[in-house]
N, C-alpha and C positions, 0 to 999 in steps of 0.2 A: 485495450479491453481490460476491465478491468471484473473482477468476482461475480459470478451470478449464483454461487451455493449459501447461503448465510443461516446464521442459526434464530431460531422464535425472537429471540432477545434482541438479532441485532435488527431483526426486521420491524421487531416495534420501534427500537429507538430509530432507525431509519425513520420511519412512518411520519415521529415527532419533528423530527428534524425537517423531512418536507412539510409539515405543515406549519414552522416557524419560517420558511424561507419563502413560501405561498405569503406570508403576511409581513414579511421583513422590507424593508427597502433594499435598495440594490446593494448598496455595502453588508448588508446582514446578509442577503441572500448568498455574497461570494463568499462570508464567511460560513456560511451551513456547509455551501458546495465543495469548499477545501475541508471542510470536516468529513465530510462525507467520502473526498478521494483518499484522505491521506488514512486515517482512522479505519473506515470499513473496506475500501478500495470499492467502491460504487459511484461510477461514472454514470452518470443523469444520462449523458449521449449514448450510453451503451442499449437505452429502454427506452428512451422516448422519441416522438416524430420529432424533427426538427421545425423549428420556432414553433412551439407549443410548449406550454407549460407545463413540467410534469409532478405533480402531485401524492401524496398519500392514496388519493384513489388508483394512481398510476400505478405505484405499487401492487396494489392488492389485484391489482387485473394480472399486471406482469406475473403473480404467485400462481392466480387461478388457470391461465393457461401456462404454466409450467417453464415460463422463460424463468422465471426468480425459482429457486431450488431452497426448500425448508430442511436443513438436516440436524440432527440432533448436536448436541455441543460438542461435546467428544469428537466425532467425526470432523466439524469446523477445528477445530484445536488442533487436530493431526493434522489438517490440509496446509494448516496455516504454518507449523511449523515447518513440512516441508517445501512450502513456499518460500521460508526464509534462508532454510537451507541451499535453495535454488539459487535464489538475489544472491547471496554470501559469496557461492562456489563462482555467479558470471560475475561479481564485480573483482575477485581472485583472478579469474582468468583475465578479465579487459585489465589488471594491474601488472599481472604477468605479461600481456603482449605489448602495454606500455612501455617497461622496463627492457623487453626484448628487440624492438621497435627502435630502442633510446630516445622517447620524446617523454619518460621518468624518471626518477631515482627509485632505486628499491630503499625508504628510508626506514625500514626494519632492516636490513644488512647493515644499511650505515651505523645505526642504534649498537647493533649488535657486534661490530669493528670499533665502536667507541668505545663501548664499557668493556672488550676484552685490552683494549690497549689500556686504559687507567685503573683495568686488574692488576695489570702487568706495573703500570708504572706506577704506584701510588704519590702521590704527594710528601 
C-alpha cells in the first residue's frame, strides 16, 4: 500500500504522468509506473479495478470521492519526512536482528575496530 495523501503539485504531475502512460507503449508505460512507485509512492493497484485502465480521469474520481487526500505542502513534507524516519529506524532494526541472528556482519563495528587499530598502529 502505498501513499493516498499527496500535495496539488504531486497530484498534477501524477495526472501527466497517467496521461503519458495511457499513450506510451508497454516499456514507456512500466517506466511512468516505476516513476510513479518509486518517486510519489502511488501504486496504480491501490485505486484502480483490476484489468482496467487507470487514467488521469481515475484520478480525479479517486480525489472527488476522497480516497486520494489533497493536503497542503507543508503538511506532505512533514509526513514524508517521518516516513523516512520510519524506513531508517525498520531497516536499523532488521540490521540489528540480522547481526544478532548472525546471518550479518555489523560492518560499521568492523570500520570502526579497523581505524582504532591503524590509530594505534600507524605505519
Amino acid at each position: 500500500m502505498g501513499r493516498n495523501k499527496f500535495s496539488k503539485r504531486e497530484i498534477d504531475i501524477i495526472g501527466k504522468l497517467l496521461s503519458r502512460k495511457m499513450a506510451g507503449n508497454r516499456n514507456q508505460q512500466k517506466m511512468v509506473r516505476h516513476t510513479l512507485r518509486t518517486v510519489f509512492d502511488f501504486n496504480i493497484s491501490d485505486f484502480n479495478v483490476q484489468g482496467k485502465a487507470f487514467g488521469p480521469e481515475d484520478l480525479q474520481s479517486c480525489v472527488r470521492r476522497g480516497v486520494i487526500h489533497i493536503l497542503d505542502d507543508a503538511t506532505i513534507e512533514t509526513m514524508k519526512v517521518r516516513y523516512a524516519e520510519k524506513k531508517q529506524h525498520e531497516e536499523a532494526l532488521r540490521q540489528a536482528e540480522a547481526v544478532a541472528d548472525g546471518e550479518a556482519v555489523d560492518w560499521q563495528e568492523v570500520q570502526r575496530q579497523w581505524d582504532e587499530y591503524y590509530a594505534q598502529h600507524p605505519e
